[in-house]
PQR file of N, CA, C, O and H, with PARSE charges and radii, in Angstrom:
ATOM      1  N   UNK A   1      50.178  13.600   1.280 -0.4000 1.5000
ATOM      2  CA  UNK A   1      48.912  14.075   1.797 -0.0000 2.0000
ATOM      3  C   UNK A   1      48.347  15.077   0.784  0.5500 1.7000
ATOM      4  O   UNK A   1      49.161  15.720   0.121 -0.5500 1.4000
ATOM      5  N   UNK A   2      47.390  15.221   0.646 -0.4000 1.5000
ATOM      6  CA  UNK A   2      46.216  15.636  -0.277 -0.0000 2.0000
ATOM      7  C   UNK A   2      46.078  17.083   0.220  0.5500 1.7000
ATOM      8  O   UNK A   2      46.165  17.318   1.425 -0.5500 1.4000
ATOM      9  H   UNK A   2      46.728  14.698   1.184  0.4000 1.0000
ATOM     10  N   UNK A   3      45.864  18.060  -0.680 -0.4000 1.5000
ATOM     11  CA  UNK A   3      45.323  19.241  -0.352 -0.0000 2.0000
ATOM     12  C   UNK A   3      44.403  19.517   0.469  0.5500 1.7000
ATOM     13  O   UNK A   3      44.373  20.494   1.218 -0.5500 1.4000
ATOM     14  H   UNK A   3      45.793  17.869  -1.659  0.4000 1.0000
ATOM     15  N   UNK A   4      43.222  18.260   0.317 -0.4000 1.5000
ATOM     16  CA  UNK A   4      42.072  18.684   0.934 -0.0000 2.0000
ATOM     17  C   UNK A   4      42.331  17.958   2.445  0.5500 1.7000
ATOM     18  O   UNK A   4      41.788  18.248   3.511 -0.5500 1.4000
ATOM     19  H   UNK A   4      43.246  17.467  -0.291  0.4000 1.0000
ATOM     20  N   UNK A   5      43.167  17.098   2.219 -0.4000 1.5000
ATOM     21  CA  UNK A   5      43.710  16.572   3.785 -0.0000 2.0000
ATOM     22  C   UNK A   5      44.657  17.915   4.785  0.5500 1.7000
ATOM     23  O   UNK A   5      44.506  18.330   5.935 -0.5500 1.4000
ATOM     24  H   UNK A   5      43.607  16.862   1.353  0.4000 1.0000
ATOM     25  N   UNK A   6      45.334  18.163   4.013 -0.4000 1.5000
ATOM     26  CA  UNK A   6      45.638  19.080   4.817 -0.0000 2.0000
ATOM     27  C   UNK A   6      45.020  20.269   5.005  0.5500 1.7000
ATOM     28  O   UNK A   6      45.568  21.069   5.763 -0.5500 1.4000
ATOM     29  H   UNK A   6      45.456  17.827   3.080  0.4000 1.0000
ATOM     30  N   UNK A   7      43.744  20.638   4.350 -0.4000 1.5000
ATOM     31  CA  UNK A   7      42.871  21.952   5.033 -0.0000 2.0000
ATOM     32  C   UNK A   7      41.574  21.140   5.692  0.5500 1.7000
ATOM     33  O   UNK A   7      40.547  21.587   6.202 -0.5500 1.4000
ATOM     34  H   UNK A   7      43.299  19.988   3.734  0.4000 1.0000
ATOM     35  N   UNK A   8      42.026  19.757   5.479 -0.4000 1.5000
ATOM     36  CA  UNK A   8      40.703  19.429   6.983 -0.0000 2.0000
ATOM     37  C   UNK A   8      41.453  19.043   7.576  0.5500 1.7000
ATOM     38  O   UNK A   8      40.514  18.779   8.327 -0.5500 1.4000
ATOM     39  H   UNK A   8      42.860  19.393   5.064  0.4000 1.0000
ATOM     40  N   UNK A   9      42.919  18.433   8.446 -0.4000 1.5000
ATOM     41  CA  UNK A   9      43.622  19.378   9.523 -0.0000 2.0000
ATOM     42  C   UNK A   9      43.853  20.523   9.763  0.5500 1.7000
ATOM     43  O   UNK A   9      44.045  20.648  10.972 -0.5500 1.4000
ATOM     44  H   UNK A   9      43.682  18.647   7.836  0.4000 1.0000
ATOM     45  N   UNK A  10      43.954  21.627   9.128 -0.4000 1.5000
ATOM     46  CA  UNK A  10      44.495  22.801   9.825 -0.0000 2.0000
ATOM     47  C   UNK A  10      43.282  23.456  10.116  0.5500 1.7000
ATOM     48  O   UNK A  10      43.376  24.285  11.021 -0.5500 1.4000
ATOM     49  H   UNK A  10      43.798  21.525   8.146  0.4000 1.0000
ATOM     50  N   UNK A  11      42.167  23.320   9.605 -0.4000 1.5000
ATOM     51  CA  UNK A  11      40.634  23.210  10.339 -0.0000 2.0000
ATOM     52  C   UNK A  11      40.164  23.050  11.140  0.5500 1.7000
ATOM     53  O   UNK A  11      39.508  23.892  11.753 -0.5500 1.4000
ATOM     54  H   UNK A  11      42.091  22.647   8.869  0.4000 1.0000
ATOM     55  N   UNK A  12      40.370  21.565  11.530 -0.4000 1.5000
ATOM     56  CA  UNK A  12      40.650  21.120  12.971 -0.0000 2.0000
ATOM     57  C   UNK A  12      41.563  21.761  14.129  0.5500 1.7000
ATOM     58  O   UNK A  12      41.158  21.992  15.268 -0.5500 1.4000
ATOM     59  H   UNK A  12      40.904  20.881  11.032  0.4000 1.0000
ATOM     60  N   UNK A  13      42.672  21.976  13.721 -0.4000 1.5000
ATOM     61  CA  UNK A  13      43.486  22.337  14.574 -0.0000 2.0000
ATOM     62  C   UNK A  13      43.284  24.245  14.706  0.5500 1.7000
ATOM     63  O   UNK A  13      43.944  24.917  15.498 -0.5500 1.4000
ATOM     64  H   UNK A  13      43.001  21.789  12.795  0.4000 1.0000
ATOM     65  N   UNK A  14      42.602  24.625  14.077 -0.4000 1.5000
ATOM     66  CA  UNK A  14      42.314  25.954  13.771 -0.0000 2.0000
ATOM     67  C   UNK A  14      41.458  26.486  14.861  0.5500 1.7000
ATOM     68  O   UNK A  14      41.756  27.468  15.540 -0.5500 1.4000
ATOM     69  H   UNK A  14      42.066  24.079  13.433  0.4000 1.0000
ATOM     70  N   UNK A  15      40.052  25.571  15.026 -0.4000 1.5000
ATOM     71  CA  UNK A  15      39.209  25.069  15.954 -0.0000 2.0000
ATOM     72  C   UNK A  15      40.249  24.926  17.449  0.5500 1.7000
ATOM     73  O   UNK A  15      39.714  25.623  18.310 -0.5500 1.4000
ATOM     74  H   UNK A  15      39.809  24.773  14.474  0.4000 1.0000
ATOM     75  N   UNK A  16      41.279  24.391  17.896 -0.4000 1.5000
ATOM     76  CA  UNK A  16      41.384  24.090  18.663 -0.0000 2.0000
ATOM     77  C   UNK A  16      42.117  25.195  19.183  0.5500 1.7000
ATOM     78  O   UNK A  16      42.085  25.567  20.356 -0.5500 1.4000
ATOM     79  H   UNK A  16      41.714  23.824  17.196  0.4000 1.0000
ATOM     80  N   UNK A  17      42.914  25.805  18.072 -0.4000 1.5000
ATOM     81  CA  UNK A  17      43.513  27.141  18.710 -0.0000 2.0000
ATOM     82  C   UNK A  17      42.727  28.175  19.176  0.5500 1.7000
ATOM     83  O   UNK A  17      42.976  28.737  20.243 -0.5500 1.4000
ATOM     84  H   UNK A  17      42.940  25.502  17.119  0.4000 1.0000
ATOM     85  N   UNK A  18      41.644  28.524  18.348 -0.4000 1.5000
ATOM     86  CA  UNK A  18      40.783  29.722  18.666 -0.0000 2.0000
ATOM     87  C   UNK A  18      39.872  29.280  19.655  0.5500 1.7000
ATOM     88  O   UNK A  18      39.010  30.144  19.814 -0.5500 1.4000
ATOM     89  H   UNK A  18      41.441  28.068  17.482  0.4000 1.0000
ATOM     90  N   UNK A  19      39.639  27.955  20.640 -0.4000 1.5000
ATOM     91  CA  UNK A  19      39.349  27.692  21.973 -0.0000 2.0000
ATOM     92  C   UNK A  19      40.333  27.919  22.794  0.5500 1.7000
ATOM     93  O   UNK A  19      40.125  28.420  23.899 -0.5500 1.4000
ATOM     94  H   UNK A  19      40.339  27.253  20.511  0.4000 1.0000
ATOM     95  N   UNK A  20      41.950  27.472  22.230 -0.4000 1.5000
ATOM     96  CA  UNK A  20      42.561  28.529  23.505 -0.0000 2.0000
ATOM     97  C   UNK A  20      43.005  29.361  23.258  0.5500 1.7000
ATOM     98  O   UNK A  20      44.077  29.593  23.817 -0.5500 1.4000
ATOM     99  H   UNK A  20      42.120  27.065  21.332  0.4000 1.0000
ATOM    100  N   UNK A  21      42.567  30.179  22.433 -0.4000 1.5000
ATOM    101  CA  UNK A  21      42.658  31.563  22.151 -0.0000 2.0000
ATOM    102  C   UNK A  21      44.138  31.861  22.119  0.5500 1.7000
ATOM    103  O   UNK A  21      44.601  32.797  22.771 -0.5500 1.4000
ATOM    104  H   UNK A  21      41.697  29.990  21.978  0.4000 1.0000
ATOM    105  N   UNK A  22      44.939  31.017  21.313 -0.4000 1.5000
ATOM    106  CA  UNK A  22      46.345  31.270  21.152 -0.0000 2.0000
ATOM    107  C   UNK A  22      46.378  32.025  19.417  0.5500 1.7000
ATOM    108  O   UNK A  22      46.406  31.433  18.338 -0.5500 1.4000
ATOM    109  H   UNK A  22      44.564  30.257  20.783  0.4000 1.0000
ATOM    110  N   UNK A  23      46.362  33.380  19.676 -0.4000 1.5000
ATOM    111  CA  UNK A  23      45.789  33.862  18.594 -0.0000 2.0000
ATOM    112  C   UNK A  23      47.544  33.995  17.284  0.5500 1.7000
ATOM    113  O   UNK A  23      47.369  34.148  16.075 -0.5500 1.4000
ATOM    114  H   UNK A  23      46.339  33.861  20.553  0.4000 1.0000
ATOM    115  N   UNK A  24      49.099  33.887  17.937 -0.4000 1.5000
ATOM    116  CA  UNK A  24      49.913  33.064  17.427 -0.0000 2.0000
ATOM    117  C   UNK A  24      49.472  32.023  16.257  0.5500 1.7000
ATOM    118  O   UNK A  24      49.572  32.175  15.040 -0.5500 1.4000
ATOM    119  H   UNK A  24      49.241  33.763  18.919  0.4000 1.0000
ATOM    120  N   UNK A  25      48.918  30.846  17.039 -0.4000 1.5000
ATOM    121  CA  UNK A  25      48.700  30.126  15.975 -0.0000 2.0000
ATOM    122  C   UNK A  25      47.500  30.096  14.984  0.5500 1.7000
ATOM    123  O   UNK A  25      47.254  29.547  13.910 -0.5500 1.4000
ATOM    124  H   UNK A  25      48.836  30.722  18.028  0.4000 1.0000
ATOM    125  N   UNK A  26      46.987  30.779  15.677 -0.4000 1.5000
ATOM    126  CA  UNK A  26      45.715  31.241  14.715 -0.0000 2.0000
ATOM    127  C   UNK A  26      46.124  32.034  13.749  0.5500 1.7000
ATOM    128  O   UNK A  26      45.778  31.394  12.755 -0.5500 1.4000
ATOM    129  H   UNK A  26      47.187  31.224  16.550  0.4000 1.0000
ATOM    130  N   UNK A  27      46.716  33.163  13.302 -0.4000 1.5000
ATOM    131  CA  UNK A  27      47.321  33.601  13.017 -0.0000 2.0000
ATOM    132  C   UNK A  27      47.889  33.212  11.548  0.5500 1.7000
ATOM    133  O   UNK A  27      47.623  33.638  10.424 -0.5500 1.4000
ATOM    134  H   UNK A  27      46.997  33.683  14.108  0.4000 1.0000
ATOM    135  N   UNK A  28      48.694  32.323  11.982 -0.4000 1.5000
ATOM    136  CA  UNK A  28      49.527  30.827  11.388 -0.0000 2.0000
ATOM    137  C   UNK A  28      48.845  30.454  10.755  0.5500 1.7000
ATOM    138  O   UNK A  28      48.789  30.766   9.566 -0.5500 1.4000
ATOM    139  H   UNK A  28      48.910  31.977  12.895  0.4000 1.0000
ATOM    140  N   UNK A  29      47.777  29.328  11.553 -0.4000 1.5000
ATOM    141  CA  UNK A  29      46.779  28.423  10.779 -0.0000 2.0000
ATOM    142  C   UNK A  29      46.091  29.196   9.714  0.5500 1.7000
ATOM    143  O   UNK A  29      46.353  28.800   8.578 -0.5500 1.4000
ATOM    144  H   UNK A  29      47.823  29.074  12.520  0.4000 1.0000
ATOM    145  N   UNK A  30      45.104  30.415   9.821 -0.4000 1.5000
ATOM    146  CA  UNK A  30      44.697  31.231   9.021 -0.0000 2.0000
ATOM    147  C   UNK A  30      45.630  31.424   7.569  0.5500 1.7000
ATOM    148  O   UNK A  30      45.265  31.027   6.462 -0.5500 1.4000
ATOM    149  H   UNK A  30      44.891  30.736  10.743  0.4000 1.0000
ATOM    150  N   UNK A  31      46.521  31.914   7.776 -0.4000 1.5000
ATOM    151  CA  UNK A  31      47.734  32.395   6.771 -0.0000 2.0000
ATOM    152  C   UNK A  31      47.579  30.627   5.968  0.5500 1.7000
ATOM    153  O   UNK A  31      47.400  30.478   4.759 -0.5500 1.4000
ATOM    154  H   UNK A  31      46.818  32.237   8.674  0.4000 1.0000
ATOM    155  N   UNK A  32      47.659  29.854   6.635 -0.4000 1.5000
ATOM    156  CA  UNK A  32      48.253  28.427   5.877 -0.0000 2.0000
ATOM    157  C   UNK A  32      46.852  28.064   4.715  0.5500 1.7000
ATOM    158  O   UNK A  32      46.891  27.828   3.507 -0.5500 1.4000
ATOM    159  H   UNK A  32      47.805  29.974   7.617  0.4000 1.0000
ATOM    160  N   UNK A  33      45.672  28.142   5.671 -0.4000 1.5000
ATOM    161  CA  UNK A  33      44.228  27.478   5.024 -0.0000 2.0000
ATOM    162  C   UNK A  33      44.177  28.839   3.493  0.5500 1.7000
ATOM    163  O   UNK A  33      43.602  28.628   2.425 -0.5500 1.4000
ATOM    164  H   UNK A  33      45.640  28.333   6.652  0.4000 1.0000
ATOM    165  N   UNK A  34      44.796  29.889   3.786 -0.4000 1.5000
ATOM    166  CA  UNK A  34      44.150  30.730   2.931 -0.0000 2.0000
ATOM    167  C   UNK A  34      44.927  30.504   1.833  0.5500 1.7000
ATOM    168  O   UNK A  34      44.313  30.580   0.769 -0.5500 1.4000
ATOM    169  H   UNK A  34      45.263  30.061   4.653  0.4000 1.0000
ATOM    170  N   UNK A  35      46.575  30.143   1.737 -0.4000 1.5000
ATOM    171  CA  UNK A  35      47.052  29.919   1.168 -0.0000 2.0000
ATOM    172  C   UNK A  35      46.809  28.535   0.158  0.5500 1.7000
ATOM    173  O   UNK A  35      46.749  28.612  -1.069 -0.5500 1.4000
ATOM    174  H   UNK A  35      47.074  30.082   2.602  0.4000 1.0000
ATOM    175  N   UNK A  36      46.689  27.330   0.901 -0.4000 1.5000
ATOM    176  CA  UNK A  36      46.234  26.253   0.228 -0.0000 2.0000
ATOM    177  C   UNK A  36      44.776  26.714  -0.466  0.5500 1.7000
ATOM    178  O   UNK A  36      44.595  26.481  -1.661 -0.5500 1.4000
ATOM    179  H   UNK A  36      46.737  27.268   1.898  0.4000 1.0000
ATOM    180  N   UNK A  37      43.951  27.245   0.177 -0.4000 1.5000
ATOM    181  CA  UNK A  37      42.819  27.498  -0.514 -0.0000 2.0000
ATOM    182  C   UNK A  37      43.037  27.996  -2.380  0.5500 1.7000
ATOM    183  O   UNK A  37      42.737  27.623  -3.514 -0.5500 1.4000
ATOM    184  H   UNK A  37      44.098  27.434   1.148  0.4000 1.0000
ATOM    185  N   UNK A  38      43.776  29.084  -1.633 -0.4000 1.5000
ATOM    186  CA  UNK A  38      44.540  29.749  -3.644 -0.0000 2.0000
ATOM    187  C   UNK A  38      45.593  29.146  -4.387  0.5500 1.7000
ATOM    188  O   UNK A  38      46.165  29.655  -5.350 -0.5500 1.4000
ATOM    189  H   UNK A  38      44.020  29.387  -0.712  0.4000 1.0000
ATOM    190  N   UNK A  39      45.860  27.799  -3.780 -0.4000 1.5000
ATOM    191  CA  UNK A  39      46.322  26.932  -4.659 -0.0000 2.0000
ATOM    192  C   UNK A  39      48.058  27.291  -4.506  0.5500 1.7000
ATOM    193  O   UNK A  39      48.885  27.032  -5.381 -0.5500 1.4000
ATOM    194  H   UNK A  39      45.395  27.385  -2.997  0.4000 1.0000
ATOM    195  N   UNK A  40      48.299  27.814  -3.443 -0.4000 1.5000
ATOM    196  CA  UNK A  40      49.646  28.585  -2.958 -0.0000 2.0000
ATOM    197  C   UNK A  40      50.324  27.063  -2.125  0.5500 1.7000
ATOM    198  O   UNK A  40      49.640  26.050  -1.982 -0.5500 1.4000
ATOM    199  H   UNK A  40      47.627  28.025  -2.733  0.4000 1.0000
ATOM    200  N   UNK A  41      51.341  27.149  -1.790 -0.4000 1.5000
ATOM    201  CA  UNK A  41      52.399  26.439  -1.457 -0.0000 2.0000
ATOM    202  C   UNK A  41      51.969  26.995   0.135  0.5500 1.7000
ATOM    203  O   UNK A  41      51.521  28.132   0.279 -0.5500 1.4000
ATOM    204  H   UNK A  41      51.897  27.972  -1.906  0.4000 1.0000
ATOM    205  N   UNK A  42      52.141  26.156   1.184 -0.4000 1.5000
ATOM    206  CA  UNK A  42      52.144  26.819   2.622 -0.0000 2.0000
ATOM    207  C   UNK A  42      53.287  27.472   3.319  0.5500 1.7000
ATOM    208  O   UNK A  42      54.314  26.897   3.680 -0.5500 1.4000
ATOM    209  H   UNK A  42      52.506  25.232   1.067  0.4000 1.0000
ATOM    210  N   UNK A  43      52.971  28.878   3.487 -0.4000 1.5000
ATOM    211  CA  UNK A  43      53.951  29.569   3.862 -0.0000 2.0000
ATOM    212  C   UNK A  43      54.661  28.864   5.071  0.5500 1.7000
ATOM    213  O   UNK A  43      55.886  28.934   5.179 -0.5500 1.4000
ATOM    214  H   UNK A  43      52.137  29.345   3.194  0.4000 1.0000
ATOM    215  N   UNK A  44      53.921  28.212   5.944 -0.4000 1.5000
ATOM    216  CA  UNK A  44      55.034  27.979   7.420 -0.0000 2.0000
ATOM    217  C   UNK A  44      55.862  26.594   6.490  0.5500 1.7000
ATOM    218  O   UNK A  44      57.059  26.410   6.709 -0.5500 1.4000
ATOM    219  H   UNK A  44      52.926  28.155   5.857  0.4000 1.0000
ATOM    220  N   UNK A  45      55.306  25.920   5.736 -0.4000 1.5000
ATOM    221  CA  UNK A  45      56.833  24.818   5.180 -0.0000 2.0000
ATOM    222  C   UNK A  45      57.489  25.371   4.225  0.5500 1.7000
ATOM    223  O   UNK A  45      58.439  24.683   3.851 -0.5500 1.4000
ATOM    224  H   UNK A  45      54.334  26.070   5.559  0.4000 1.0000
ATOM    225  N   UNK A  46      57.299  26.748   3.460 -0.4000 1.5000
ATOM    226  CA  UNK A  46      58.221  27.396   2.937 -0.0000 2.0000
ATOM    227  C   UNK A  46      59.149  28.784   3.624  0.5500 1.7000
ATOM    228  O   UNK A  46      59.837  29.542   2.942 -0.5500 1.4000
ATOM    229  H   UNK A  46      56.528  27.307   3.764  0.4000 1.0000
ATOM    230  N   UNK A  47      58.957  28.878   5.156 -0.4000 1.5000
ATOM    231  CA  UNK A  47      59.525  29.201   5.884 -0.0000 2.0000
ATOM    232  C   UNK A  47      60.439  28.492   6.490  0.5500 1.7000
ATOM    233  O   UNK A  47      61.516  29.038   6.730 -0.5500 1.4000
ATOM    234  H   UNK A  47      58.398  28.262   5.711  0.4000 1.0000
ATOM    235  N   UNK A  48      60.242  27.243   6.840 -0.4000 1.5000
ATOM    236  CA  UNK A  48      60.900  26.611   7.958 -0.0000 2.0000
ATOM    237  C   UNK A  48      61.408  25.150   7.189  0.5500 1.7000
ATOM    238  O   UNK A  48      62.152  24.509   7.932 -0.5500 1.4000
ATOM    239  H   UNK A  48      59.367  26.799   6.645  0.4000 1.0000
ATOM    240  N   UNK A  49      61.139  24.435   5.738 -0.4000 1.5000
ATOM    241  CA  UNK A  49      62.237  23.512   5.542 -0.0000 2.0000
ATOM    242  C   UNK A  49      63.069  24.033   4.956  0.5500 1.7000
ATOM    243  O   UNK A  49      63.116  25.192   4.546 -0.5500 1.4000
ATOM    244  H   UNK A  49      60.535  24.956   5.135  0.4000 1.0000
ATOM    245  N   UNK A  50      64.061  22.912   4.838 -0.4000 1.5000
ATOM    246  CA  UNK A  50      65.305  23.340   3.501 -0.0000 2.0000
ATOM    247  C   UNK A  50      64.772  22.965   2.767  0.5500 1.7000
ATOM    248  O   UNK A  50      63.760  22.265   2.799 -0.5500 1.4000
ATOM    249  H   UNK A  50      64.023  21.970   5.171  0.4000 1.0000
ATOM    250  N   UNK A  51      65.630  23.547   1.539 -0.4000 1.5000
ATOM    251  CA  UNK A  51      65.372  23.015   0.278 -0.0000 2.0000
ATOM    252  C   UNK A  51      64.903  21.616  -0.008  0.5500 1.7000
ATOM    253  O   UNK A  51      63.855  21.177  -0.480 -0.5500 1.4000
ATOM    254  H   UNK A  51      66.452  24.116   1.513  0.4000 1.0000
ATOM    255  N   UNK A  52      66.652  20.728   0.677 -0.4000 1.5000
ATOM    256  CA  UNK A  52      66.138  19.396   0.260 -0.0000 2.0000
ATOM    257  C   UNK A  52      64.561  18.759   0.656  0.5500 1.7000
ATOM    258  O   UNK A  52      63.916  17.983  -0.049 -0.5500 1.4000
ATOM    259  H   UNK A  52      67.504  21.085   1.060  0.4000 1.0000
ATOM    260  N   UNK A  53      63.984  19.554   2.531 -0.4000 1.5000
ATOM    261  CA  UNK A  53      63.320  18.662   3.013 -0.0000 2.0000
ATOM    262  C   UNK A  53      61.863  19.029   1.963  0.5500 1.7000
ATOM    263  O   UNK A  53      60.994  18.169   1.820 -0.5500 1.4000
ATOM    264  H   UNK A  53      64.508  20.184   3.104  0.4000 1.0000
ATOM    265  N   UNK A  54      61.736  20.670   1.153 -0.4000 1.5000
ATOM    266  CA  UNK A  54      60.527  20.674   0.390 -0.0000 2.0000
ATOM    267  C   UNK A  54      60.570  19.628  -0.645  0.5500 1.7000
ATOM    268  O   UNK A  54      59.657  18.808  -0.746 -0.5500 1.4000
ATOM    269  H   UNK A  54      62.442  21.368   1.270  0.4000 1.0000
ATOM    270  N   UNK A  55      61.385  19.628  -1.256 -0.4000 1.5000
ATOM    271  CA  UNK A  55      61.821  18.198  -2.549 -0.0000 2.0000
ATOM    272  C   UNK A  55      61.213  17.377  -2.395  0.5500 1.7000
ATOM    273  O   UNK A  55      60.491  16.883  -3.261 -0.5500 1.4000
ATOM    274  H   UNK A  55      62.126  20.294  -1.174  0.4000 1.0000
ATOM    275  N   UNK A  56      61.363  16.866  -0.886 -0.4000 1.5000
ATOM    276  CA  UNK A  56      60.744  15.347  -0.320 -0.0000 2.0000
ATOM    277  C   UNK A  56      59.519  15.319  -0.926  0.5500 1.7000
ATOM    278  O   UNK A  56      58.933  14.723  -1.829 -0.5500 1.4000
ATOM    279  H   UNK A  56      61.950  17.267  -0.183  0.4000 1.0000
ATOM    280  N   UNK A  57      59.259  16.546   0.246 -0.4000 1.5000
ATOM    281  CA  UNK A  57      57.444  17.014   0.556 -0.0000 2.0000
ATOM    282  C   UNK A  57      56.291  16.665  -0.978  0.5500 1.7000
ATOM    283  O   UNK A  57      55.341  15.911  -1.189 -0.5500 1.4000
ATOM    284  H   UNK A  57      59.735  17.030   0.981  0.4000 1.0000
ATOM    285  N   UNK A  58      57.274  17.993  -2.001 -0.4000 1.5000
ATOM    286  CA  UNK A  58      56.658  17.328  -3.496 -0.0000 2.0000
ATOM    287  C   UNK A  58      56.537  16.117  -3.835  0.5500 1.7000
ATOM    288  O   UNK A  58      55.441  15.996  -4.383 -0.5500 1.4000
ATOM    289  H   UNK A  58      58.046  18.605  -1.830  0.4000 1.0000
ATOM    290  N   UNK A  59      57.151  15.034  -3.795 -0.4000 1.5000
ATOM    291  CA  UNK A  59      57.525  13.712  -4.017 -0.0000 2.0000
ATOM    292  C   UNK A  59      56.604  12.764  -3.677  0.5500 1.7000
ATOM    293  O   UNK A  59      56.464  11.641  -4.160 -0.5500 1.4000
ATOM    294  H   UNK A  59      58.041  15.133  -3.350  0.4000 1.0000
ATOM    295  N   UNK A  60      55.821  13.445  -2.573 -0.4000 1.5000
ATOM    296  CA  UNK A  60      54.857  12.502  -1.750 -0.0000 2.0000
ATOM    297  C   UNK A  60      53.883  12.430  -2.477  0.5500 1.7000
ATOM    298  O   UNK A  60      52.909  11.757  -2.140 -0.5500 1.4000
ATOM    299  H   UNK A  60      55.935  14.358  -2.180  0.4000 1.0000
TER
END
């Protein structure tokens, strides 16, 4: 998936959090879009895979 694919999901889904005001994932989502924006790696999949599963991730 494409950079720009994944900041027009977390866009979307960004939208859907700040209607239910689950400010958690807003939070989240924010932190992620700002990161891809600066050309950064996304903090919640460099929080939460292993090693091997980021490897994959690059690969794609």
């Amino acid at each position: 998936m494409s950079t720009q694919e994944q900041l027009n999901k977390l866009k979307k889904a960004l939208v859907i959090a700040q209607s239910n005001g689950n400010q958690l994932f807003i939070s989240n989502i924010e932190r992620d879009i700002a990161a891809l924006e600066a050309g950064q790696a996304s903090p919640i999949i460099a929080e939460y895979l292993t090693d091997a599963e980021r490897e994959a991730e690059k690969g794609l």
